[in-house]
C-alpha positions in Angstrom: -28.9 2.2 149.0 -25.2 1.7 150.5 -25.5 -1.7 152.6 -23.0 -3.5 154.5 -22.0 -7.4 153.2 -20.4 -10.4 154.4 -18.5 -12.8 152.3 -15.8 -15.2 153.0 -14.1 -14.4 150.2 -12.2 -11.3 149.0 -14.7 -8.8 146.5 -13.2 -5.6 144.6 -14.7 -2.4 144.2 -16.6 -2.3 141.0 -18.0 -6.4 140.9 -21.5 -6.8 140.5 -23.7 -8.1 142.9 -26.4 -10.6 141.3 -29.5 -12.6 142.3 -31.4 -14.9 139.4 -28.9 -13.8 137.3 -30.0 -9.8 137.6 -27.2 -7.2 138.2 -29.0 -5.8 141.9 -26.1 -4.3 143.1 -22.0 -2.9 143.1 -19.4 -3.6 145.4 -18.2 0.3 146.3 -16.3 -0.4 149.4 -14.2 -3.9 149.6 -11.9 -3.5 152.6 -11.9 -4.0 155.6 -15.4 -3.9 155.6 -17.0 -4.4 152.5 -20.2 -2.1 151.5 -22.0 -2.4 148.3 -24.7 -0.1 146.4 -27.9 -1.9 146.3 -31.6 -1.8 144.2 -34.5 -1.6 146.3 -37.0 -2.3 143.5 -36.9 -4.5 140.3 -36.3 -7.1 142.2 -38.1 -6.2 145.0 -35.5 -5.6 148.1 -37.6 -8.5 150.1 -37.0 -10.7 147.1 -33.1 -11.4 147.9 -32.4 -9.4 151.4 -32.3 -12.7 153.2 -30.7 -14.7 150.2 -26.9 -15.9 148.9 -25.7 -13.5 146.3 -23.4 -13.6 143.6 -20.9 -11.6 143.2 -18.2 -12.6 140.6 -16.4 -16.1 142.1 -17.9 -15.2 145.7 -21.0 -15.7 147.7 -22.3 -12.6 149.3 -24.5 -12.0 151.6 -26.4 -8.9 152.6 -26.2 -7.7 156.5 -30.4 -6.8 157.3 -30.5 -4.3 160.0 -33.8 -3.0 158.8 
């Protein structure tokens, strides 16, 4: 699923998103407002929604609107 992200640093199109070390997403879109492709299952969405992610040298985090 395409969801928005917030990060304090800068992300490029194409970094991985990871939680516990598991590729759970891409970055597709990294300005001006950055979106990224994300698993729904295996993790479990729950799992990380509310979490800091990794992504490369930045911390990302997921914007929950659902």
């Amino acid at each position: 699923k395409l969801i928005p992200i917030k990060t304090e640093t800068e992300v490029k199109i194409g970094d991985e998103i990871k939680y516990n070390n598991i590729v759970i997403g891409k970055v597709l879109i990294d300005k001006p407002y950055p979106f990224a492709l994300i698993k729904l299952f295996d993790p479990d969405f729950s799992d990380f929604k509310d979490k800091e992610l990794n992504c490369g040298n930045a911390k990302v985090k997921i914007i929950n609107n659902y």
